[in-house]
C-alpha positions in Angstrom: 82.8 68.7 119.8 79.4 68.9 117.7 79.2 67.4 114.9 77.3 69.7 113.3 79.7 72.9 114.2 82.6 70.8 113.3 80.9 70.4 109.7 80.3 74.5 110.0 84.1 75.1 110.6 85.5 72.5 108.1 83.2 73.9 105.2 83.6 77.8 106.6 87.8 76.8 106.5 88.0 75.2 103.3 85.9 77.9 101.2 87.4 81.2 102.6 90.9 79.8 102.7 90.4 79.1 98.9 88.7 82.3 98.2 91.6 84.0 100.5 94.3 82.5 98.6 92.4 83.2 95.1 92.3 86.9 96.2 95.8 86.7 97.5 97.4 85.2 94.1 94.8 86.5 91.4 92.7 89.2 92.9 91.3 90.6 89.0 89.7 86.7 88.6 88.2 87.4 92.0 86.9 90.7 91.0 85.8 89.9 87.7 83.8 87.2 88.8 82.4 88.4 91.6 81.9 92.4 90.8 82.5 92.0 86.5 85.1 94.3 86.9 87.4 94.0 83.4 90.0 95.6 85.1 90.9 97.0 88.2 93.2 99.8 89.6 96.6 98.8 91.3 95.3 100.3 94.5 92.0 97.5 94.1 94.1 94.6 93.5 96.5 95.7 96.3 93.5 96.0 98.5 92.2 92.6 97.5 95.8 91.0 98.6 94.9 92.1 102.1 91.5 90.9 101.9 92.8 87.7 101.0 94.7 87.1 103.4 92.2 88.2 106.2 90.0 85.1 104.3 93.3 82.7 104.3 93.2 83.7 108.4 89.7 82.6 109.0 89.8 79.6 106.9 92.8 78.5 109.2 91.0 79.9 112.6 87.9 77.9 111.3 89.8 74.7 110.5 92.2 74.7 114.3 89.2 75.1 115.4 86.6 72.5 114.1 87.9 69.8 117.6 87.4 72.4 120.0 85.3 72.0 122.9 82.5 75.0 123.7 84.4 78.1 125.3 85.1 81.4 124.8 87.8 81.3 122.2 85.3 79.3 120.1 82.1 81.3 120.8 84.2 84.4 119.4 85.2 83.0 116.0 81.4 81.7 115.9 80.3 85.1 116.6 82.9 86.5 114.0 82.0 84.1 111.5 78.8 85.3 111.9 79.1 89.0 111.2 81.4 88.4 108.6 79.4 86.2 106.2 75.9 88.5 107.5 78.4 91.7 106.4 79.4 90.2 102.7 75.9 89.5 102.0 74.7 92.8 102.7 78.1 94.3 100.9 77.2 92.3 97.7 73.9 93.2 97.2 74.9 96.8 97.8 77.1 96.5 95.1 74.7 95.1 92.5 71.7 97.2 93.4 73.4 100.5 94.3 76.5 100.6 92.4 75.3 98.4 89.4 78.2 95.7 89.8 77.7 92.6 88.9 79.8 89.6 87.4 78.6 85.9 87.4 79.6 84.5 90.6 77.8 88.0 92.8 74.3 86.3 93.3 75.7 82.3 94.4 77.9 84.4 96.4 75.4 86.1 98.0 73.1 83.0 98.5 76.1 81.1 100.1 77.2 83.7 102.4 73.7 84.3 103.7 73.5 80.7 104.3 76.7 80.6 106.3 75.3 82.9 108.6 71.9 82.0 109.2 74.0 78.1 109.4 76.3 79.9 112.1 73.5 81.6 113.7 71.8 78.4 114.2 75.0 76.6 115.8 75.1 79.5 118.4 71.9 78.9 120.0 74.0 76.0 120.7 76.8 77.2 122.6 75.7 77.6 126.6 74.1 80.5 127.8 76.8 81.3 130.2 79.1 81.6 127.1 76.9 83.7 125.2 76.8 86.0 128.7 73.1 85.9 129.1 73.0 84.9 133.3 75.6 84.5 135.7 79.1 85.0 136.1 81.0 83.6 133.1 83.9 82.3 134.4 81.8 79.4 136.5 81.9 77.8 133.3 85.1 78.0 132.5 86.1 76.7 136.1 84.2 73.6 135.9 
């Protein structure tokens, strides 16, 4: 295993499974801090719940994962990873700019999860060309 992606998946694992279990137990200190919402409807909070425990999944994904050798498996979550942190990023600024929400935590937020995925992006370059599925059959990887 790198070294470097195993750092990527042991920091990725322990900050969304603490952010997925904040949502999941206080999803209002999430929001407040992140959006400076003072309160939030039922249906929010409710929503929150289930983001949290989509975080809480990848954190444990990302930690299972940080011994793995390269392969597909590992490539996805990479790839997912990815698109997730590039995704909040874009979400957060939306937010702030468009929707004029802001709270303390939006902007480090925002810095971090950019970071993530330009980190993640990097690690991929990385990962074999036959994994990524840029020549050749695939599965000659796999097989060897």
């Amino acid at each position: 295993m790198n070294a470097k992606r195993k750092l990527f998946l042991i920091v990725v694992a322990a900050i969304e499974a603490a952010t997925g279990l904040g949502l999941l137990l206080l999803p209002s200190v999430a929001f407040a801090l992140l959006l400076g919402l003072e309160s939030a409807a039922v249906e929010a909070l409710f929503v929150g719940r289930i983001a949290g425990a989509a975080l809480l999944a990848i954190g444990v994904a990302s930690w299972m994962a940080r011994r793995d050798k390269v392969s597909h498996s590992l490539f996805g979550l990479l790839i997912g990873i990815m698109i997730y942190n590039t995704a909040v990023s874009i979400l957060l600024v939306y937010a702030t700019v468009l929707l004029k929400m802001a709270g303390p935590m939006l902007w480090p937020t925002v810095v971090l999860h950019a970071l993530l995925a330009v980190w993640g992006g990097l690690l991929l370059g990385g990962i074999p060309s036959q994994l990524r599925g840029e020549a050749g059959d695939s599965r000659r990887i796999l097989e060897k």
